[in-house]
N, C-alpha and C positions, 0 to 999 in steps of 0.2 A: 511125172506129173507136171503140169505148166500153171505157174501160177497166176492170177492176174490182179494187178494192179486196184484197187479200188479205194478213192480219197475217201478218207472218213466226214461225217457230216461236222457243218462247222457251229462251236458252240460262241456261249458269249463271252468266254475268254480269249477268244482266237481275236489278234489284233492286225489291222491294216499295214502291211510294211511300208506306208508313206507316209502314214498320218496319226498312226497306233487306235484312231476308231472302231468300232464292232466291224470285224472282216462280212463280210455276204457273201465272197468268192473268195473259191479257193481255184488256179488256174497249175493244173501240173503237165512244166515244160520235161522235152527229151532229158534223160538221164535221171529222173525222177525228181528234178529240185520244184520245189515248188513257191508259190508267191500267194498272198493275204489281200485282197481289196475290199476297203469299203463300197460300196454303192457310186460313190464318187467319184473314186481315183479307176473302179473297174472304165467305168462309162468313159474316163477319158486314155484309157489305156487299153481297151478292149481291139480296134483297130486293129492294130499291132501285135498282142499278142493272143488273141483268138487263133488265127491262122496256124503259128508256131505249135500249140497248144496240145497235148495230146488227152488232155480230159478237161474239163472247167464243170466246179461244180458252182452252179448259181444259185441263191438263195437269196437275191433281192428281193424275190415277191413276200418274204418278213418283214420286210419295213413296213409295210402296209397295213400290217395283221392286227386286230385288238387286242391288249393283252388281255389274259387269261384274267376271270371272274375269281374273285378271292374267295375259298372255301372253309374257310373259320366257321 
């Protein structure tokens, strides 16, 4: 059986490994280690390490989102 690899979605405890803000991305380099960016540090480090990259999951388009209507 061959297994595959799949990052888990990121919540809002997952923290940026530059800055410890809400991570967006999660980028998993060879060997399976992976890395945390916020929105910020991705945009200015994306260049670089997109190419390397052998999965990125992006979840920027939440910064955008309205939070959720209170259901009290």
């Amino acid at each position: 059986m061959t297994q595959t690899l799949t990052a888990p979605a990121l919540s809002a405890t997952d923290r940026c490994d530059r800055c410890n803000a809400q991570a967006y991305v999660r980028v998993i380099l060879p060997g399976g280690a992976d890395l945390l960016f916020c929105g910020h540090h991705w945009n200015r480090h994306e260049p670089v390490l997109r190419p390397q990259a052998i999965e990125v999951v992006d979840e920027t388009h939440r910064l955008n989102e309205a939070p959720a209507a209170d259901s009290r």
